[in-house]
Backbone bond lengths (Angstrom), bond angles and torsions (degrees), N, CA, C in turn:
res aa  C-N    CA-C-N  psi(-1)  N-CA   C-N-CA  omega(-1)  CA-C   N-CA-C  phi
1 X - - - 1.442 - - 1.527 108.62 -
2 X 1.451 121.95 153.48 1.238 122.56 -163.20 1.318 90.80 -107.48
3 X 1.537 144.72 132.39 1.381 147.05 152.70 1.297 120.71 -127.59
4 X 1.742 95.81 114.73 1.306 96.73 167.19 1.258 137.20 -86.18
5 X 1.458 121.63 -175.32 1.167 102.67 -172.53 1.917 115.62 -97.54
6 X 1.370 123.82 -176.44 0.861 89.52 -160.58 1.870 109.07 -97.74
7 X 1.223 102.78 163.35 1.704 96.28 176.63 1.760 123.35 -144.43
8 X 1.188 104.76 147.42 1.579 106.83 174.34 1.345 114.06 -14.90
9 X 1.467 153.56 168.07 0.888 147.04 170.81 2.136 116.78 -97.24
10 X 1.520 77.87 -25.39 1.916 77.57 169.49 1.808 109.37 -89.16
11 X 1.180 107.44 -14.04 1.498 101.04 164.71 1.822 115.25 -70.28
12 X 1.480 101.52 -44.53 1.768 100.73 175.74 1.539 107.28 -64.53
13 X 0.981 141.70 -6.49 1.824 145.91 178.47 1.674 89.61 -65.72
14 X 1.036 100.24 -66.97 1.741 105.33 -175.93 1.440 117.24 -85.40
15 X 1.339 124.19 41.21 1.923 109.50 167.76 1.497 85.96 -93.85
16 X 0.984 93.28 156.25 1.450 107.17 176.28 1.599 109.19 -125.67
17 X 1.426 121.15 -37.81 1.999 127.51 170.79 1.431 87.43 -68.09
18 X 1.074 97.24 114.12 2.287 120.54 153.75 1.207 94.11 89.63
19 X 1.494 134.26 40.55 1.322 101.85 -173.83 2.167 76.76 -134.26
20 X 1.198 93.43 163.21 1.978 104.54 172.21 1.161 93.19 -73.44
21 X 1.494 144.48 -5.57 1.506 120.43 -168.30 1.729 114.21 -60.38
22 X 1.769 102.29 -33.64 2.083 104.92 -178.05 1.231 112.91 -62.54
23 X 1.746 120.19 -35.48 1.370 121.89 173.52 1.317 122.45 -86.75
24 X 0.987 126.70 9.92 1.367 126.03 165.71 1.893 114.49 -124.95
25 X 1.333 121.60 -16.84 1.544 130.30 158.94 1.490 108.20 0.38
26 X 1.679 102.04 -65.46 1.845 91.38 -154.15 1.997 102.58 -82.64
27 X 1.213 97.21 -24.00 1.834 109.85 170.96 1.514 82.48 -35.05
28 X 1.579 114.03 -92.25 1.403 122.63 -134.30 1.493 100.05 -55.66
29 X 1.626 107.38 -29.59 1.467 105.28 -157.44 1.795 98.23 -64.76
30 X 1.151 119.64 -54.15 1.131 122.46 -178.67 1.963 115.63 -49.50
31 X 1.404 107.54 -48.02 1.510 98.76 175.38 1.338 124.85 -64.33
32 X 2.074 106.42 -20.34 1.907 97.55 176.28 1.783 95.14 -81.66
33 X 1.323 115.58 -12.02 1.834 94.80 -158.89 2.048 87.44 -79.43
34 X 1.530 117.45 -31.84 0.967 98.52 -160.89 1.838 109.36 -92.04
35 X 1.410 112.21 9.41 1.534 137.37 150.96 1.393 111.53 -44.02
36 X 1.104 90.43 -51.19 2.044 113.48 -162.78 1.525 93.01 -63.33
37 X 1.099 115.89 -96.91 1.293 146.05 143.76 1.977 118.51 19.73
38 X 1.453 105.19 -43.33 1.256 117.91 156.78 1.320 121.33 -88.17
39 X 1.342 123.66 -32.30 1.356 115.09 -173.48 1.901 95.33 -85.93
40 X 1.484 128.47 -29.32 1.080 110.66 -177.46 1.498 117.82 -61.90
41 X 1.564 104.65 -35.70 1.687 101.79 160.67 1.144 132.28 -99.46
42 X 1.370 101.57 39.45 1.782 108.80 165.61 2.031 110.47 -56.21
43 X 1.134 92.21 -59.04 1.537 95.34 159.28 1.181 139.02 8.46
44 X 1.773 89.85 -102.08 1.059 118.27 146.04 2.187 135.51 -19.06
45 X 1.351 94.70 -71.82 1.433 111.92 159.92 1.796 116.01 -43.02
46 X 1.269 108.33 -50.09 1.145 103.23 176.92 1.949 126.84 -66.28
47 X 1.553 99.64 -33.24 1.199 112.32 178.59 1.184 107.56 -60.23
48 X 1.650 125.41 -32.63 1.479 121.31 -178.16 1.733 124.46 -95.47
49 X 1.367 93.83 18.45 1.396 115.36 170.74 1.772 113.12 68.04
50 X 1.454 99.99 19.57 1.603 111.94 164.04 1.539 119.57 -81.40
51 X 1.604 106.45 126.92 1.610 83.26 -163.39 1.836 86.10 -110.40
52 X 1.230 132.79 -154.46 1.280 153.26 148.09 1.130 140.47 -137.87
53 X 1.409 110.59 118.20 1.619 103.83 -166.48 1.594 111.64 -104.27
54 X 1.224 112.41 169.56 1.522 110.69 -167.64 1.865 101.85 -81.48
55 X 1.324 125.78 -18.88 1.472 126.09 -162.59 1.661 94.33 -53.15
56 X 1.336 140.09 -72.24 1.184 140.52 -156.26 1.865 92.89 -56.69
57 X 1.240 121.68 -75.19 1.095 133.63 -163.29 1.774 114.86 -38.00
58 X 1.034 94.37 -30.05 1.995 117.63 175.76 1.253 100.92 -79.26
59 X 1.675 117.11 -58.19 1.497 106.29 -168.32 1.719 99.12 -56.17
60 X 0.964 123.37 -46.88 1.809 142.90 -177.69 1.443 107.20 -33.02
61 X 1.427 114.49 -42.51 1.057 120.29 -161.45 1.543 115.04 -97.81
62 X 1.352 115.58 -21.45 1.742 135.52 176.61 1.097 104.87 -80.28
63 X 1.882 119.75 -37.45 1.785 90.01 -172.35 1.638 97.94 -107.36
64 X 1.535 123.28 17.54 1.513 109.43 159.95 1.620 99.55 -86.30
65 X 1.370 125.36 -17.39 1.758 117.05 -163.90 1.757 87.84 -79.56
66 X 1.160 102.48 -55.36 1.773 96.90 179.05 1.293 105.57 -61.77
67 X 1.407 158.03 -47.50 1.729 134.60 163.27 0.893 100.25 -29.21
68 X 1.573 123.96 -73.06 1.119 107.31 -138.08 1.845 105.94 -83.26
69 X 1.152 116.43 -19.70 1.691 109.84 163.20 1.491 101.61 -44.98
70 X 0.879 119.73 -90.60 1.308 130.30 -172.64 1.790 122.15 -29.77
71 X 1.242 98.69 -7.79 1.217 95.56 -165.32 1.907 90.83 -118.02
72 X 0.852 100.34 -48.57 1.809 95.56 152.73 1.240 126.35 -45.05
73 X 0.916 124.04 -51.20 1.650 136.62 -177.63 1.904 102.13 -55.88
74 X 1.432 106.94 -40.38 1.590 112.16 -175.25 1.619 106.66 -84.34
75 X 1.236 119.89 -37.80 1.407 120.06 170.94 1.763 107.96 -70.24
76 X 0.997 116.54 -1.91 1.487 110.94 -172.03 1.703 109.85 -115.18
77 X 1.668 99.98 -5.78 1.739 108.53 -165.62 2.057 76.79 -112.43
78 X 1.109 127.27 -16.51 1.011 114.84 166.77 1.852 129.13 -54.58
79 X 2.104 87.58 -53.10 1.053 101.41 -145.75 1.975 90.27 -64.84
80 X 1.228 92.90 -42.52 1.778 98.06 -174.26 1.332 88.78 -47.55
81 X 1.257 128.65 -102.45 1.551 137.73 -175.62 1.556 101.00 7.66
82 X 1.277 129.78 -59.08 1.365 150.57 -155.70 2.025 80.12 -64.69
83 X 0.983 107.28 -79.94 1.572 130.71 -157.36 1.524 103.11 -59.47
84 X 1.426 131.76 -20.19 1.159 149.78 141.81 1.561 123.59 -26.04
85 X 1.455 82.68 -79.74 1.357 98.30 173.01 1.590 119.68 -54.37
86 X 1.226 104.83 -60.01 1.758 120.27 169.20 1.700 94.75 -20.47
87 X 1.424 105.19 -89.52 1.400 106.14 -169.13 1.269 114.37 -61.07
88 X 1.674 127.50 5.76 1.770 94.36 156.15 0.916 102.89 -86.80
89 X 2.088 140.73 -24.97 1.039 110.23 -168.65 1.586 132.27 -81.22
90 X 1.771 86.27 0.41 1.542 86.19 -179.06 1.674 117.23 -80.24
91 X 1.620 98.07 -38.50 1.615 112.26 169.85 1.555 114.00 -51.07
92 X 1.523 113.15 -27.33 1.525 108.68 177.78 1.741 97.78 -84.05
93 X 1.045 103.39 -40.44 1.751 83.68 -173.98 1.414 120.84 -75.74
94 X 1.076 120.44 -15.21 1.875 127.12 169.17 1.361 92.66 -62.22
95 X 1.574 134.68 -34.54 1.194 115.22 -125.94 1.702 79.58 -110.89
96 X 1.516 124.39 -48.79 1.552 114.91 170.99 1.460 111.55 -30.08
97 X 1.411 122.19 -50.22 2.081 146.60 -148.88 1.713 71.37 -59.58
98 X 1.585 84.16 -86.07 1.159 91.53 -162.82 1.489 148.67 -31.28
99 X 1.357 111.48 -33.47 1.605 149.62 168.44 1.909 108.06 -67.46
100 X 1.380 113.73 -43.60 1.380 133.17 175.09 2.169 115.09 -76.14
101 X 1.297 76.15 -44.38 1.810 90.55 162.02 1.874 121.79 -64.77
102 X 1.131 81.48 -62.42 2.167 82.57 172.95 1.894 105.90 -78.30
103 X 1.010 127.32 -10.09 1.124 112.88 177.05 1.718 110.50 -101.78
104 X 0.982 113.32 -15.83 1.445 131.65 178.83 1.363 118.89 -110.89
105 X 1.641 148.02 34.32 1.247 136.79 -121.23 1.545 100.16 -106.63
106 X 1.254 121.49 -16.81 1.567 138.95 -161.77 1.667 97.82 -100.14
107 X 1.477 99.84 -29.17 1.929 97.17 -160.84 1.529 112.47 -59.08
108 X 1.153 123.64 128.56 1.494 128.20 177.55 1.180 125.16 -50.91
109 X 1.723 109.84 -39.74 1.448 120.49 -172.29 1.476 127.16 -96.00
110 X 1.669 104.25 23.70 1.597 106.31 -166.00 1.333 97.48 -88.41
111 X 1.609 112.48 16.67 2.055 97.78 178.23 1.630 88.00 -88.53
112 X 1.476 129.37 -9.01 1.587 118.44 -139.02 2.084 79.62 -109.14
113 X 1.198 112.62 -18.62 1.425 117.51 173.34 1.796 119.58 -84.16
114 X 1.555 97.84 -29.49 1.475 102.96 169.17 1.491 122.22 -79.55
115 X 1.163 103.09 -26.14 2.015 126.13 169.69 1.633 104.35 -53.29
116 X 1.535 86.52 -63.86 2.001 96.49 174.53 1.855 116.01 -53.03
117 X 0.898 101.89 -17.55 1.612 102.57 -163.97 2.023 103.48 -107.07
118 X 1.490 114.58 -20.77 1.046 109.15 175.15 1.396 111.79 -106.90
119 X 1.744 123.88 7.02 1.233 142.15 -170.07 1.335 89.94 -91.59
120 X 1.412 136.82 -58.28 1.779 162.37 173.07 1.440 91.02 -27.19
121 X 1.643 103.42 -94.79 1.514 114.33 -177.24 1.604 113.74 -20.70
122 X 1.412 118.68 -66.82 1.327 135.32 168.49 1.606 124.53 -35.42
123 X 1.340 108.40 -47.06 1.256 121.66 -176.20 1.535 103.20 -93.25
124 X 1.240 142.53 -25.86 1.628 139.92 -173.15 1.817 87.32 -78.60
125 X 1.399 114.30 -53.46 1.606 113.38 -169.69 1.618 100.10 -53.55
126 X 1.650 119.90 -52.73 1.423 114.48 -174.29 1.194 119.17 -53.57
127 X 1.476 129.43 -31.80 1.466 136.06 173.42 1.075 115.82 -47.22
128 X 1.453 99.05 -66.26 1.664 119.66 -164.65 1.682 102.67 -65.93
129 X 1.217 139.74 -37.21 1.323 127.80 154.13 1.659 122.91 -92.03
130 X 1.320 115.55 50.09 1.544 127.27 166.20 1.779 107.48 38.15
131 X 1.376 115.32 49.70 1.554 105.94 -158.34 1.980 84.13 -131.81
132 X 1.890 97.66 134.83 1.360 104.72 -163.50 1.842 90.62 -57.10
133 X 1.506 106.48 167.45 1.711 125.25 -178.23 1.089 99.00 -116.15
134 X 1.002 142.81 -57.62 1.908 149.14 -155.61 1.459 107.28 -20.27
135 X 1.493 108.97 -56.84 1.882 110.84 -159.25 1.637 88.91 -76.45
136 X 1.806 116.52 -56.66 1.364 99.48 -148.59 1.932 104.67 -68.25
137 X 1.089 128.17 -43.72 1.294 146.54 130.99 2.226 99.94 20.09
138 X 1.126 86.03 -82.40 1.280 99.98 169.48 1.250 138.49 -34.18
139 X 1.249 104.07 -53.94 1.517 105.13 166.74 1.710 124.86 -74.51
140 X 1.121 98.75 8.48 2.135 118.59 -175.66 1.420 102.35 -99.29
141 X 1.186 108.17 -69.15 1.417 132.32 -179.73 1.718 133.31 -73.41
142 X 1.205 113.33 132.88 1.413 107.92 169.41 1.489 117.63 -71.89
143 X 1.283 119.09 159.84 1.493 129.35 167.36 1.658 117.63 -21.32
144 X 1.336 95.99 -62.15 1.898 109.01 -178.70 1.299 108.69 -55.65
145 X 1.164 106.95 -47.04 1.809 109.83 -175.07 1.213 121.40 -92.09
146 X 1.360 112.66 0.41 1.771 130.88 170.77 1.664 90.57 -63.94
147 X 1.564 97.21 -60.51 1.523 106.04 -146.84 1.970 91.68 -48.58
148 X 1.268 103.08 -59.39 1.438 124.32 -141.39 1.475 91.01 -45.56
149 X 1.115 109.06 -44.55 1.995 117.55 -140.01 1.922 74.57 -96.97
150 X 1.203 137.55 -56.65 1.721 118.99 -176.57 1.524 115.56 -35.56
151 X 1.619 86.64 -41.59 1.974 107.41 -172.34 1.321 118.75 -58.60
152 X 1.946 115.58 -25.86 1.143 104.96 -175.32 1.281 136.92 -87.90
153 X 1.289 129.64 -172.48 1.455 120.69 161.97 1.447 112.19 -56.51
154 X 1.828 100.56 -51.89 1.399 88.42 -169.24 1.938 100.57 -143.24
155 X 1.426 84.66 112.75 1.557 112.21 -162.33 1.470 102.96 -59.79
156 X 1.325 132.90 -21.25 1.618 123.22 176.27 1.232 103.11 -90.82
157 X 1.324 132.36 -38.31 1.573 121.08 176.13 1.580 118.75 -76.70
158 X 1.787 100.88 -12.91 2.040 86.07 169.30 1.413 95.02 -79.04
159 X 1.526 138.73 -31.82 1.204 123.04 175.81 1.526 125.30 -44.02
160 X 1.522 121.51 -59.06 0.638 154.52 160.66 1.818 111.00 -19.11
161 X 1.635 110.96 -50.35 1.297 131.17 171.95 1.084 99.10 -69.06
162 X 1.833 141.35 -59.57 1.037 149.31 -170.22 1.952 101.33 -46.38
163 X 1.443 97.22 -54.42 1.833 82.18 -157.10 1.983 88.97 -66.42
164 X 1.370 114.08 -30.50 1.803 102.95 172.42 1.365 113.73 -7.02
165 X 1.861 79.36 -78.61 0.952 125.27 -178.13 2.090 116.75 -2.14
166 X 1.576 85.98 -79.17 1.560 123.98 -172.72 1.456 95.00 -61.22
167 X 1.225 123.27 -68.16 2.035 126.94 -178.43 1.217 99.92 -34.04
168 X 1.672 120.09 -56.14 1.579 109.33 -178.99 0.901 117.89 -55.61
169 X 1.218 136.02 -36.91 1.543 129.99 -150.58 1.841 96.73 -83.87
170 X 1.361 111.78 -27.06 1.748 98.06 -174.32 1.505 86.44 -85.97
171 X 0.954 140.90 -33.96 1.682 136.06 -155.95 1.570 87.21 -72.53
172 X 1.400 119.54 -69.32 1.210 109.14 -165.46 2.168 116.98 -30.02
173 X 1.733 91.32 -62.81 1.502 113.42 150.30 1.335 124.67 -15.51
174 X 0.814 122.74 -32.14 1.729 133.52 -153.10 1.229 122.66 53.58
175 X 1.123 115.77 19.04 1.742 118.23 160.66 1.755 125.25 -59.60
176 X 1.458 112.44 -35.65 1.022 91.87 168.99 1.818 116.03 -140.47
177 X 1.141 116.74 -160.16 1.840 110.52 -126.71 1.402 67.27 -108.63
178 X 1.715 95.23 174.28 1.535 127.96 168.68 1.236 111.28 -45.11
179 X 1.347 122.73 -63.95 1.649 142.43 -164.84 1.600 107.32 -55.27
180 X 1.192 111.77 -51.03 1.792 119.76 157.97 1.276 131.25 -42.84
């Protein structure tokens, strides 16, 4: 999760990094120029015996406040949902480690299974915010399994194959039980 820190509220008017203000810029720009633009011929309007009343402009304004409620409310049942999920998958992966750790307690290579499992975490977060993997990646992973999981379509599920991978190889072994 991204948290910022916290700030004045007339300082958040103006962030401009993470905020919709770059994708929406020329919108607004166009609705204050054409703001301008009406009130300079308010004048005008009046001279031709056009008046304006607030009824339309109110209704205008109630069913964009309800869109846009509503449309907050779904980006916000997302974001939890999102953060939900996060923590089962993290609670499921402590809980494999962990399960692989007491059943395996002697095995030499369970640092090369904990590498795989904090390489995952690392690499599902890099996806999900479009942010290159290679370096941090690197320091989890060996060379062979750098290559494999950069190579794939989708670098958390070759991981994912990788720790398979590893469970088989002690199961095959007889290291570990049915239930595993």
């Amino acid at each position: 999760m991204i948290v910022r820190p916290q700030q004045h509220w007339i300082r958040l008017i103006f962030v401009w990094h993470g905020s919709v203000l770059s994708k929406i810029f020329s919108r607004l720009l166009l609705n204050f120029l054409l703001s301008i633009a009406v009130i300079i011929m308010l004048p005008w309007y009046t001279m031709l015996g056009i008046k304006f009343t607030l009824a339309p402009f109110s209704i205008l304004g109630v069913a964009i406040a309800i869109f846009l409620g509503f449309r907050n409310n779904a980006c916000y049942a997302r974001y939890v949902e999102a953060r939900h999920l996060w923590g089962q998958l993290m609670i499921a992966s402590r809980s494999i480690l962990r399960e692989v750790k007491t059943t395996l307690p002697d095995e030499r290579g369970i640092e090369d299974f904990v590498r795989l499992q904090i390489a995952f975490a690392h690499c599902l977060r890099m996806t999900l915010r479009r942010q290159p993997q290679t370096q941090v990646l690197g320091n989890y992973l060996d060379q062979e399994a750098l290559q494999k999981v950069v190579a794939s379509h989708s670098p958390a599920n070759r991981i994912l194959l990788l720790m398979g991978e590893w469970l088989a190889i002690r199961r095959r072994s007889g290291k570990l039980f049915e239930r595993l």
